[in-house]
C-alpha positions in Angstrom: -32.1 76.4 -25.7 -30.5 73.3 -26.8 -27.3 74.3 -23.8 -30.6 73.8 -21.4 -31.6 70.7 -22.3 -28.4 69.3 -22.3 -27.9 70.2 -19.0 -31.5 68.5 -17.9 -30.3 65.3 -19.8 -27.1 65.7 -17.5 -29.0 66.2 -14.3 -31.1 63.7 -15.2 -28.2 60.7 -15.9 -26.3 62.2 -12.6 -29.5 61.8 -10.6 -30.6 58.0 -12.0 -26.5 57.0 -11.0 -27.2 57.9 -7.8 -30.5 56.4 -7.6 -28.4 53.2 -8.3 -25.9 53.2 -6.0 -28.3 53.6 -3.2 -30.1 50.7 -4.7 -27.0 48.6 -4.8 -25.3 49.5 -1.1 -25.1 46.9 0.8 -26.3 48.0 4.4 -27.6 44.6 4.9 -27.9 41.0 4.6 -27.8 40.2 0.9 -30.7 39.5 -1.1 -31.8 36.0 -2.0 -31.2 36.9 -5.3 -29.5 38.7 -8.0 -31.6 41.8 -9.1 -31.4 40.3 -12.4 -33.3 37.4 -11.5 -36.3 39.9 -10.3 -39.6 39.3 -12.1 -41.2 42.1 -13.7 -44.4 41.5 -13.5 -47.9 42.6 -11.7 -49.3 40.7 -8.8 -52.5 38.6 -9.7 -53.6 38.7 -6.2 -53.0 34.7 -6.3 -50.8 32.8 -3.6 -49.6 29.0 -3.3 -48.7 27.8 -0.3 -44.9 27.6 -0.1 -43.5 24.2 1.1 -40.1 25.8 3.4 -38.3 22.5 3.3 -36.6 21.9 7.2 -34.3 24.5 7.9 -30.5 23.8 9.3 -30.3 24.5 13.1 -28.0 27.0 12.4 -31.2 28.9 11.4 -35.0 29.6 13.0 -37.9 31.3 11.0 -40.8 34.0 11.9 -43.9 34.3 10.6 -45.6 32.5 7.7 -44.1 32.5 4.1 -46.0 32.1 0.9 -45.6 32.3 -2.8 -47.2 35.4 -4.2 -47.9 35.0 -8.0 -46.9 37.8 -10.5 -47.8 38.0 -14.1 -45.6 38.8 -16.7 -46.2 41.4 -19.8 -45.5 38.8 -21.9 -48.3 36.5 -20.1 -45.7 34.3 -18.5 -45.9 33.9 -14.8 -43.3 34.7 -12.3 -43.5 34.0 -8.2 -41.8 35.1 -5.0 -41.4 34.0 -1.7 -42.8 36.2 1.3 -43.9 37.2 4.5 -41.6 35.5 7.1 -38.0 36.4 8.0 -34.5 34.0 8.3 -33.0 34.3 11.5 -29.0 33.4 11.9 -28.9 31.7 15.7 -25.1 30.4 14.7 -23.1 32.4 17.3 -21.5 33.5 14.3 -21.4 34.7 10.4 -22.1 31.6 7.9 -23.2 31.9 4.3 -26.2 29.8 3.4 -27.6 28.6 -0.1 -31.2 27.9 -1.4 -32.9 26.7 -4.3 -36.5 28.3 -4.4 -38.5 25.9 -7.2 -42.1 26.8 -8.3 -43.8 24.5 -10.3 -46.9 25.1 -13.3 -48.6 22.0 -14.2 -45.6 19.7 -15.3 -43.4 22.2 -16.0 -40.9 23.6 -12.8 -38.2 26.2 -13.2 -35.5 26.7 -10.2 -33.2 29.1 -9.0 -30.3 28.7 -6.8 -28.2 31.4 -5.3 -25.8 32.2 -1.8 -26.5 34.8 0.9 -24.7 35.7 4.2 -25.8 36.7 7.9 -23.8 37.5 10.8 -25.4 35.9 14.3 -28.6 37.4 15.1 -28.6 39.0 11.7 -32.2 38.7 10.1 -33.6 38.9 6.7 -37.1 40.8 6.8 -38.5 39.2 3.6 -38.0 37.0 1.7 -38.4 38.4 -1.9 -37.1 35.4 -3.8 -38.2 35.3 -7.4 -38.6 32.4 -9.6 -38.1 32.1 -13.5 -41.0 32.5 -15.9 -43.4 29.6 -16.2 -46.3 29.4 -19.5 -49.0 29.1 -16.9 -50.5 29.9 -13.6 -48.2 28.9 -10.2 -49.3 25.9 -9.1 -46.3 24.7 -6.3 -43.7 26.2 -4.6 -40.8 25.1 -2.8 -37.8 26.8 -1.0 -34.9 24.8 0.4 -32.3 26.7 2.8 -29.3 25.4 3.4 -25.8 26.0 5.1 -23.1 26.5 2.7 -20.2 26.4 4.7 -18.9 23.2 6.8 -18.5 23.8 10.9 -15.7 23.1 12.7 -17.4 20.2 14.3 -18.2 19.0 11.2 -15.0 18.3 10.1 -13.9 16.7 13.3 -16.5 14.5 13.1 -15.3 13.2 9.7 -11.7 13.3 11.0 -13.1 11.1 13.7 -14.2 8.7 11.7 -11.6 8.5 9.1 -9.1 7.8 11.9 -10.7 4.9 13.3 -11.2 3.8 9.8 -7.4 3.5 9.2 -8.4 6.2 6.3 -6.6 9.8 5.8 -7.5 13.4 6.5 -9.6 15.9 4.8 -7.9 17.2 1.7 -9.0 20.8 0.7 -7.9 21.6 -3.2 -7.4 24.7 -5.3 -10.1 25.0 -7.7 -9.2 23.9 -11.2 -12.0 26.2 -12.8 -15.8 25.4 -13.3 -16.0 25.9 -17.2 -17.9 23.5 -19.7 -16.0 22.0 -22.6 -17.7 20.0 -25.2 -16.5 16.3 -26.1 -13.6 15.2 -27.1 -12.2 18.0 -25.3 -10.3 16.8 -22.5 -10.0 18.5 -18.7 -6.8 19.2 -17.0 -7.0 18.2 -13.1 -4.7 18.5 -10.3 -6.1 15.7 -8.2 -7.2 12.0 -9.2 -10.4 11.9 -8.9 -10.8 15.3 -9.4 -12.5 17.8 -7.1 -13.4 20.7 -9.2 -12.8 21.7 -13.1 -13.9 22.3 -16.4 -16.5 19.9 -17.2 -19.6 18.4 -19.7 -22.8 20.2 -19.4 -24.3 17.2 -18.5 -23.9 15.5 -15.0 -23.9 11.8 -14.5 -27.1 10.3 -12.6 -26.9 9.8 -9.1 -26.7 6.5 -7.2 -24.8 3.2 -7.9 -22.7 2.6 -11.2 -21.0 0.2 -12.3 -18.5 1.8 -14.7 -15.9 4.2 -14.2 -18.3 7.8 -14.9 -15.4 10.1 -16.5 -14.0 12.9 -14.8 -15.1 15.3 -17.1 -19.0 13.9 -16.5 -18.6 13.8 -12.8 -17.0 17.2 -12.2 -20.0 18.4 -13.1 -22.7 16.5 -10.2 -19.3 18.1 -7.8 -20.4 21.1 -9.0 -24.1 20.9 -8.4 -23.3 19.5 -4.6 -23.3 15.8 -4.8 -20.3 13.4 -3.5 -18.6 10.7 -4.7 -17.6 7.5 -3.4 -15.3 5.8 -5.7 -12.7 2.8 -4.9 -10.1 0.1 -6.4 -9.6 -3.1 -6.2 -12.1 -3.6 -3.0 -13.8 -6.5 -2.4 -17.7 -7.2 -2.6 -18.6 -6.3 1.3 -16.9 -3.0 0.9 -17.9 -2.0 -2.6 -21.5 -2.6 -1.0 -21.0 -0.4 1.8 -20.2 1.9 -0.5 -23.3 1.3 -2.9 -25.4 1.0 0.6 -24.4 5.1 1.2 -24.9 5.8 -2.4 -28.3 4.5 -2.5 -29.2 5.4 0.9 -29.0 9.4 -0.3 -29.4 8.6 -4.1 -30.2 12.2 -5.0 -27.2 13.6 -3.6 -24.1 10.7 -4.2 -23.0 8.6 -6.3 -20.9 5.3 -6.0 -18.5 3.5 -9.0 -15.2 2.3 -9.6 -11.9 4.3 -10.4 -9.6 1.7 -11.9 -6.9 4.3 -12.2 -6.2 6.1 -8.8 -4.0 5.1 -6.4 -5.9 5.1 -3.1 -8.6 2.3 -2.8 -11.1 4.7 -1.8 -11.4 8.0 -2.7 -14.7 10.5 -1.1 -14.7 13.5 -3.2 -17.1 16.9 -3.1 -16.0 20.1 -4.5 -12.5 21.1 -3.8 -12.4 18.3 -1.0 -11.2 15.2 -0.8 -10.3 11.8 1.7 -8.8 8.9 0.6 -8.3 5.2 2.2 -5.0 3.6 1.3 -6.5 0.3 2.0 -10.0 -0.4 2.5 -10.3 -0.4 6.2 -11.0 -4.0 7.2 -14.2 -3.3 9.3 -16.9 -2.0 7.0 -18.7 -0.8 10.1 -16.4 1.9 10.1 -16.1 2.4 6.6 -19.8 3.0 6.8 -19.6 5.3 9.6 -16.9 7.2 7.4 -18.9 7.2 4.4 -22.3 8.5 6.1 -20.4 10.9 7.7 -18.4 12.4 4.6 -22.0 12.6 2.5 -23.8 14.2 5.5 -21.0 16.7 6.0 -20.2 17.4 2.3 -23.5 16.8 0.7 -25.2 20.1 -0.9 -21.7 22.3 -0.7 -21.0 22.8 -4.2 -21.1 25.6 -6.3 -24.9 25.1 -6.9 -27.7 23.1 -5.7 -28.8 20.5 -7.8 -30.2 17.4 -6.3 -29.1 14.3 -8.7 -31.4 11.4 -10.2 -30.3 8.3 -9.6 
């Protein structure tokens, strides 16, 4: 007898690994999330609107998407994001990113994550969870976004920096993504740096006034924001640079770098352009800088919009 139930238990272990892997295959487009991130919950029969921020024109939508509310067993609330699909019109595979946000009362939780679509490749729902929340959904909000820079993007920025007088794009190893706690130090290959282990917390957004230290500002590269940082300039070009800064606060950040060798550096994550000198027309340098935030804005390993 106890031969026979060992072999159920063994049937029964053989048969959920299978269940598994037909679970996990990827036959597909990838989820917009991590199974891990899926609420377990029961529907309440509630929905919120979903505010579907503009997508890139790399991508189209179909049908109508709301946020279906689920409740937790522990009385928490959980939402998704359904009923339309994501269409890739590219002419060709590019990942994408989102941050799906739902909001109770004053409280908001977010999750960010990557997928990837080949041209004409569609996802037919979008099952995008959110984290728990104390209280009933109130607001939700999904932001798609491309998470890969286009050939044309980067001649367009290589465009600019030439008539600036100003260098080429710079791409960089990744010198990790780890936090360290203060007064640990990180080691970087580049000055600024572009990437590496880092604070927990970013620096805000927008215009400083002091250097921010590389181990606070490795962190907003991380979460997608730029940096335009310079030397030695003089006041019409440090305020083109604080004009940019300001003129996309949530997503740059302008302030000196006393010690670097270029009078302008633009850095994202794992990219880089530097200026030499500072080109002697600020039109351009303005052109350059609008163009380097628009391209590189929102490319780092999450989606974090600053606060300046």
């Amino acid at each position: 007898m106890k031969r026979f139930q060992v072999l159920i238990l063994v049937a029964a272990v053989v048969a959920g690994v299978a269940g598994v892997r037909v679970l996990l295959r990827d036959d597909g487009p990838k989820p917009f999330v991590d199974p891990q991130e899926q609420p377990a919950g029961t529907a309440t029969g509630r929905t919120v609107p979903l505010d579907l921020a503009p997508l890139p024109p790399t991508l189209t939508k179909e049908g109508t998407f709301v946020c279906a509310e689920l409740k937790n067993a522990n009385g928490t609330y959980t939402a998704r994001a359904e009923g339309g699909r994501i269409i890739n019109v590219s002419g060709g595979p590019l990942t994408y990113g989102f941050t799906f946000e739902v909001s109770a009362g004053a409280k908001a939780e977010s999750v960010q994550s990557r997928f990837r679509l080949n041209d004409g490749q569609r996802v037919p729902s979008v099952t995008m969870a959110s984290k728990s929340v104390q209280t009933p959904v109130t607001k939700c909000a999904l932001r798609i976004f491309a998470a890969e820079v286009t050939a044309d993007d980067v001649a367009t920025v290589e465009a600019a920096a030439k008539a600036a007088g100003c260098g080429p794009i710079i791409r960089h190893e990744s010198d990790g993504h780890d936090h360290i706690n203060p007064p640990e130090r990180g080691t970087y290959s580049t000055t600024p740096p572009t990437s590496g282990n880092h604070y927990a917390a970013p620096a805000s957004t927008g215009v400083h006034d002091r250097p921010i230290p590389d181990e606070t500002q490795v962190h907003n590269l991380e979460h997608g924001h730029v940096g335009l940082q310079y030397r030695g300039v003089s006041g019409p070009v440090r305020s083109v640079l604080d004009d940019v800064a300001n003129g996309d606060a949530a997503w740059t950040f302008a302030a000196p770098y006393p010690s670097m060798d270029a009078a302008i550096t633009m850095t994202a994550w794992v990219v880089s352009l530097e200026c030499a000198v500072a080109p002697q027309e600020t039109g351009e340098l303005a052109d350059l800088a609008r163009a380097f935030v628009a391209v590189f804005r929102d490319h780092g390993r999450e989606s974090i919009p600053g606060t300046s």
